[in-house]
N, C-alpha and C positions, 0 to 999 in steps of 0.2 A: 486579661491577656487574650490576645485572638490567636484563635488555633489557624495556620496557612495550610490548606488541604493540596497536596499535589496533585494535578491533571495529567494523566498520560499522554503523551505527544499521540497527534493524529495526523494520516497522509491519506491523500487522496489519490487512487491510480486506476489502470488499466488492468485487466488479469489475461498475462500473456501465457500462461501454463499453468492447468490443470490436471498433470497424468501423475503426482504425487498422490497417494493416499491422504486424505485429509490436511493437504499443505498445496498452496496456491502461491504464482508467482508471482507481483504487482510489480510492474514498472510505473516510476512515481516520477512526473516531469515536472521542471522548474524553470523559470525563463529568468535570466539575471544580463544586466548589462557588462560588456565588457568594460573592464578597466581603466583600457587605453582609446579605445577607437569607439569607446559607446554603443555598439552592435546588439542589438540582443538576441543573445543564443540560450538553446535550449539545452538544458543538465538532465541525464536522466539518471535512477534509483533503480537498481531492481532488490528487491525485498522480500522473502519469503515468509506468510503469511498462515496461519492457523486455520483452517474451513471443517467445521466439525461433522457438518452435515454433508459434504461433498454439495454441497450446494452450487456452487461458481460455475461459470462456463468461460472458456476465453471470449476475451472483449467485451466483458462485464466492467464497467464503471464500478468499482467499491470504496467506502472508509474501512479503511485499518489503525487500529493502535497497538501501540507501545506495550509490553507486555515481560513478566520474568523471560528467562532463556528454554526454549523448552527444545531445542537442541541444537547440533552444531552449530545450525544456520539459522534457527526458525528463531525470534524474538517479537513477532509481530501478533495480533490476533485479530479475524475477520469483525468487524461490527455492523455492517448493514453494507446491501446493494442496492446503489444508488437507479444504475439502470442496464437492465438486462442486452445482451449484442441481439442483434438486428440477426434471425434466420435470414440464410441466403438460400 
């Protein structure tokens, strides 16, 4: 018998708020065609995310996954920054 291991969902986003203690906000975009008129528009997510180390800055490119509930809103947890925002 083969064991099927589950993989946690992963999403790629933007981190548009950081002023949470150790919780980060990701806005997660998706481009899908329309239905009727074939357009393609863009979906966006916002998602509230796990950051243990306060590490994120806004406009930080991150992966997050799937994760227990760890409150109201929080279900997600930081896994790696892809690419740091650009100081202005």
């Amino acid at each position: 018998m083969s064991e099927q291991t589950k993989t946690a969902r992963s999403a790629t986003g933007r981190v548009i708020s950081n002023k949470m203690n150790k919780t980060i906000t990701v806005q997660v975009d998706r481009r899908i065609r329309h239905p009727l008129y074939g357009k393609i528009i863009t979906r966006h997510s916002k998602l509230h995310a796990h950051d243990e180390g306060n590490e994120c800055k806004q406009g930080d490119l991150v992966v997050i996954e799937e994760c227990r509930p760890l409150s109201k809103t929080k279900a997600w947890r930081l896994v790696k920054v892809l690419e740091r925002a650009r100081e202005v």
